[in-house]
C-alpha positions in Angstrom: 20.2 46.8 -25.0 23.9 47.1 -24.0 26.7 45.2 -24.9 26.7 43.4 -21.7 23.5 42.4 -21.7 23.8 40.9 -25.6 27.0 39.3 -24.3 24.7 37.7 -21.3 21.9 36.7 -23.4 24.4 35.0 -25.9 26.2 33.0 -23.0 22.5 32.2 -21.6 21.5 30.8 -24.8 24.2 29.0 -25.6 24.4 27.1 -22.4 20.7 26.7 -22.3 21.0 25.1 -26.3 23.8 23.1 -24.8 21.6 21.6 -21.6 18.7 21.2 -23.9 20.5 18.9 -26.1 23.0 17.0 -23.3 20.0 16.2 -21.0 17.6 14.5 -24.1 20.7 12.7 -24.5 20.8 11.6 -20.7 17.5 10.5 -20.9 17.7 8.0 -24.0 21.2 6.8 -22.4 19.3 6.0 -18.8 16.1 4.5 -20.7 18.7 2.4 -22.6 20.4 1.4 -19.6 17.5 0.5 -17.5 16.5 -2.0 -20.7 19.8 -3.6 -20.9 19.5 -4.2 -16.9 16.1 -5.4 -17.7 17.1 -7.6 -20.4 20.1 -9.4 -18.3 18.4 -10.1 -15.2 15.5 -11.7 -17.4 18.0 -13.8 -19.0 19.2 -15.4 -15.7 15.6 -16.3 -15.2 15.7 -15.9 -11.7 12.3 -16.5 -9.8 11.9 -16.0 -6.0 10.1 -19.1 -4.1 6.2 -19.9 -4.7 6.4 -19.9 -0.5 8.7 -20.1 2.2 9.8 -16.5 1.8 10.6 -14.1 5.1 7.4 -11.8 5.4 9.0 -8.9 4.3 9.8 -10.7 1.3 6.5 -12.2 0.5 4.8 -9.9 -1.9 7.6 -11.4 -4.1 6.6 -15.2 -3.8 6.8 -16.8 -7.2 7.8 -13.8 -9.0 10.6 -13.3 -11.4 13.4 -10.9 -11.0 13.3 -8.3 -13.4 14.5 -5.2 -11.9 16.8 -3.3 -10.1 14.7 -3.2 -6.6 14.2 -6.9 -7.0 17.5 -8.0 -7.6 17.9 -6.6 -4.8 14.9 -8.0 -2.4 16.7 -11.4 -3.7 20.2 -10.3 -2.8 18.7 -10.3 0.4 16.9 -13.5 0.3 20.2 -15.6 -0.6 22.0 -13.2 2.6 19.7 -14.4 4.9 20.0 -18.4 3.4 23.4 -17.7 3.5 23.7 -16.7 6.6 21.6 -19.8 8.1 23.4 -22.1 5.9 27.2 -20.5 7.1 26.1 -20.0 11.3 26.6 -15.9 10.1 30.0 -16.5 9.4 31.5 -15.2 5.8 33.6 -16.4 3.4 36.7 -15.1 4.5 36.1 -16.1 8.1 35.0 -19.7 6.9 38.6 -19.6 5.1 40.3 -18.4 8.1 38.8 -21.3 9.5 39.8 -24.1 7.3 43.3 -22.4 7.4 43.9 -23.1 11.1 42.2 -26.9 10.4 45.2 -27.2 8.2 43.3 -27.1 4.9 42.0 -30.5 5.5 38.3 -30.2 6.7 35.8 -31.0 4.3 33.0 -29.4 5.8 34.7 -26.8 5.9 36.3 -26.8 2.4 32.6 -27.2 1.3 30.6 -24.4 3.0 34.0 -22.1 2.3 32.3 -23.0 -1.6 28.8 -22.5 -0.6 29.7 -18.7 1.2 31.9 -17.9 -1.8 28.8 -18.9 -4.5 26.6 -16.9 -2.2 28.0 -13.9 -1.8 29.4 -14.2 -5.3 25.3 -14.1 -6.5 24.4 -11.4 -4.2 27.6 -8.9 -5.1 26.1 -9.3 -8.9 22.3 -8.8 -7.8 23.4 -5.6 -6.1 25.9 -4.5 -9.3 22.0 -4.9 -10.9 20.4 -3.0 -8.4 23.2 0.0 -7.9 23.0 0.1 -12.0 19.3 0.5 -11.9 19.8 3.3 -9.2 22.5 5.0 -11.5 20.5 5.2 -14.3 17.2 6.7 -12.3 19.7 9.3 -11.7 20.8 9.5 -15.4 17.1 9.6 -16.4 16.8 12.4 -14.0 19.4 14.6 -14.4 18.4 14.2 -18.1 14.8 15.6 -17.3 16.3 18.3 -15.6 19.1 19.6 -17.7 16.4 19.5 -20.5 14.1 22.0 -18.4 16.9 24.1 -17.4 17.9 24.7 -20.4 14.9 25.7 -21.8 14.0 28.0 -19.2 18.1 29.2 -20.3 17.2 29.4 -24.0 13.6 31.3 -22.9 15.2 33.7 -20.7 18.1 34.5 -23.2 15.1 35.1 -25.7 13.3 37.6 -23.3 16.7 39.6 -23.1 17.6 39.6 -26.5 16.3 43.2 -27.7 13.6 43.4 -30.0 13.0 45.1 -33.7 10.6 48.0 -32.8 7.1 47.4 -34.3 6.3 49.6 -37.9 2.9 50.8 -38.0 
């Protein structure tokens, strides 16, 4: 074997030793993430309605949120009481309102509260469900920069030149 091809199988290796170790890393790292997620929403002890619940919605009935994909079927649960409760209209429009009643309407002051509380709840469901989505990706990249580099480190071996045999 040449030079060049020693040189190739060394840079091979070492990026395929690299990739093997980074992506066992990512893995652990999204596994650990996904708990912590877990563990927070379980904490809140969030549990969608025994009944009541829009049909696309029902398979949840009397279930506790848990995980990413939940947090955010309930994100979308308090958007739709939101929106009934609020006529549509959202927090900042609801201020806009009170603002031209001269800051003194307490209906208004009140569901200003209400649309602020909701869509307070549903930006932190979805921070739940967008770090559940990052760390699929984590956990994935993790798988696959484990594989590649040990198809790296496998091909580097298959380059590297071998002692001949001694009969």
């Amino acid at each position: 074997m040449d030079r060049a091809h020693r040189r190739a199988a060394t840079l091979l290796a070492t990026t395929g030793l690299a990739l093997a170790a980074a992506g066992p890393v990512m893995l652990v790292r999204g596994r650990g993430g996904r708990k912590q997620i877990r563990a927070e929403l379980a904490a809140q002890k969030i549990t969608f309605p025994g009944h009541g619940l829009p049909a696309e919605l029902a398979a949840h009935a009397g279930r506790r949120v848990e995980t990413g994909p939940e947090a955010r079927a309930y994100a979308e649960f308090i958007k739709g009481n939101l929106a009934h409760a609020t006529g549509g209209r959202t927090y900042a429009e609801i201020t806009a309102e009170l603002h031209a009643a001269g800051d003194d309407d307490e209906k208004l002051t009140a569901l200003r509260q209400t649309a602020f509380m909701g869509q307070s709840l549903r930006a932190s469901l979805m921070s739940a469900y967008q770090a559940w989505e990052l760390t699929t990706l984590v956990t994935g990249l993790g798988a696959a920069l484990t594989g590649l580099g040990a198809a790296l480190v496998a091909t580097a071996d298959a380059l590297a030149p071998r002692a001949p045999h001694r009969s």
